[in-house]
C-alpha positions, 0 to 999 in steps of 0.5 A, spaced: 797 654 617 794 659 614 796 667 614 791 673 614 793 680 611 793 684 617 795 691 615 800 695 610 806 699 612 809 704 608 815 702 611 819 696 614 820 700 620 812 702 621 811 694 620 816 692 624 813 696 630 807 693 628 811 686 629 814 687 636 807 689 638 804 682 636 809 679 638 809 681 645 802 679 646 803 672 643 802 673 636 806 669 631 807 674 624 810 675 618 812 680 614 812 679 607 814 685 601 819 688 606 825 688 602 821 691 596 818 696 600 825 698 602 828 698 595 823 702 593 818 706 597 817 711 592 812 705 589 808 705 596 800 702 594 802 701 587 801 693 585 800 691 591 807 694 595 807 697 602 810 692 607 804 686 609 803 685 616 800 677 616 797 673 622 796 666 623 788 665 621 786 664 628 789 670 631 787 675 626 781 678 631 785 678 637 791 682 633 785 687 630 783 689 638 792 689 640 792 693 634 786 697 635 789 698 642 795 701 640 792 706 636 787 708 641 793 709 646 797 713 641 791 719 639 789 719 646 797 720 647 798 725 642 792 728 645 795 731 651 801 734 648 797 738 643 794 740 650 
């Protein structure tokens, strides 16, 4: 099956939040460039780098309304403590 770039982490434990989030919703994902990003961060949007967050094909607009979701929640939750 055929997998679509859903985002770029800076980091594997940005991705693997992302990850569990997916996976909690039904969302089968993979990461790709985990253990490069780790070795070297520095590199982070250079030639690619930076961890991948992939969904299958047929799941990447349901996995963009999650993520969009999850953001939306965490604004509005740092809103309030900035209050």
């Amino acid at each position: 099956m055929k997998t679509e770039l859903l985002t770029t982490c800076p980091t594997n434990y940005q991705a693997e939040i992302f990850k569990g989030i997916l996976q909690s919703e039904g969302i089968t994902c993979i990461l790709v460039n985990s253990n490069f990003s780790s070795l070297v961060p520095m590199y982070y949007g250079i030639f690619g780098s930076g961890v991948q967050v992939r969904v299958l094909e047929m799941d990447l607009e349901r996995a963009k309304i999650v993520v969009n979701l999850q953001e939306d929640y965490k604004k509005k939750k740092n809103k309030k403590k900035v209050s």
